[in-house]
N, C-alpha and C positions, 0 to 999 in steps of 0.2 A: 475448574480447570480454566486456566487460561486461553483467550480466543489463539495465541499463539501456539500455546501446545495442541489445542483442536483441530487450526490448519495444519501442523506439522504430523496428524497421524492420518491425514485423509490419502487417499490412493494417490503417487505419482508428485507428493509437495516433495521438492526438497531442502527446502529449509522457510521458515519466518519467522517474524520477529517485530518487535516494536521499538518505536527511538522517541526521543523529545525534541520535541518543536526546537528547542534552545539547542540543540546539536553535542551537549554532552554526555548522556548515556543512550543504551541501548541493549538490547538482552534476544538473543536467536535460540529457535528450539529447530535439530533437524541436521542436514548435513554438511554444515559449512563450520570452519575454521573461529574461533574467534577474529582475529585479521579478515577475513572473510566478511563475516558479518559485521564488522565497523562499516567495513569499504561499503557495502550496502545500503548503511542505514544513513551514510553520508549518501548517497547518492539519490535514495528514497528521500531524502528532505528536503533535497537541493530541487528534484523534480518537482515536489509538490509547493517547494514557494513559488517557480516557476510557472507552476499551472496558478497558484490564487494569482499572482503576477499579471499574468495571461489573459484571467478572467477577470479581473479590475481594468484592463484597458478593454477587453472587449463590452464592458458593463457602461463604460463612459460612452462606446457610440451607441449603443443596443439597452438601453435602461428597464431592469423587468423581463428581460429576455428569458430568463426560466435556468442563467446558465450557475447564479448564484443563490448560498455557496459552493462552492465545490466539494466533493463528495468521492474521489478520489480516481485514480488513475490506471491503463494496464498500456505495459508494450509489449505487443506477441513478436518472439521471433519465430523463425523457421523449426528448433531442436525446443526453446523456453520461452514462459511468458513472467513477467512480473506483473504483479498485484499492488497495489497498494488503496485503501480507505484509511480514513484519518491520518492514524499514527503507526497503522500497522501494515507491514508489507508481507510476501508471500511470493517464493518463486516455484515454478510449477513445471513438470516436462511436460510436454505437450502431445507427448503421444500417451503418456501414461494418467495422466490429471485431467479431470472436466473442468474448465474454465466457469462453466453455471454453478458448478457445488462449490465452489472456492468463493466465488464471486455472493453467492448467497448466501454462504454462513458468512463471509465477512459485513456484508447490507445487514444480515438479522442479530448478529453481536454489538455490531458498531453504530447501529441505527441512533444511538441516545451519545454518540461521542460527539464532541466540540469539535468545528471544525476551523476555529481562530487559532491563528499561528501565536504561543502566546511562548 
């Protein structure tokens, strides 16, 4: 089973998916839209070159700092959280979903993914 279909049956996901670094495909399991899940995976890509971005200049004052490489990213709102390691993102309600069981099966699937933009 895919790490995407595993996030997609846990309590309270609702929807994830994976994209390519290169920004032409993309594949979601869960309750969004194909349109939907484009707009997503464009957004999940664009945040995470932003974060290696981020962590390349903060690497040039801070050398060895512990912050590379990056290992991926979440923004909690108020109603949802998104998720993302690697290549794979995950949105979550946050009254219904544990942020640790998401967070953990994505560390312990993804633990051996590359995390080069390639």
């Amino acid at each position: 089973m895919s790490v995407s279909a595993e996030l997609a049956n846990l309590p309270g996901v609702i929807a994830a998916g994976e994209y390519s670094y290169r920004g032409d495909r993309f594949s979601c399991k869960g309750q969004m839209t194909d349109e939907m899940a484009r707009m997503a995976a464009i957004m999940c890509r664009a945040t995470t070159m932003s974060e290696h971005m981020q962590l390349g200049m903060l690497e040039q004052h801070c050398p060895g700092c512990g912050g590379s490489p990056p290992r991926g990213w979440i923004v909690r709102g108020p109603a949802y959280t998104v998720c993302n390691v690697a290549n794979v993102f995950c949105f979550i309600e946050n009254q219904k979903a544990s942020l640790n069981a998401v967070i953990a099966l994505m560390q312990k699937r993804l633990a051996g993914a590359t995390h080069d933009l390639v």
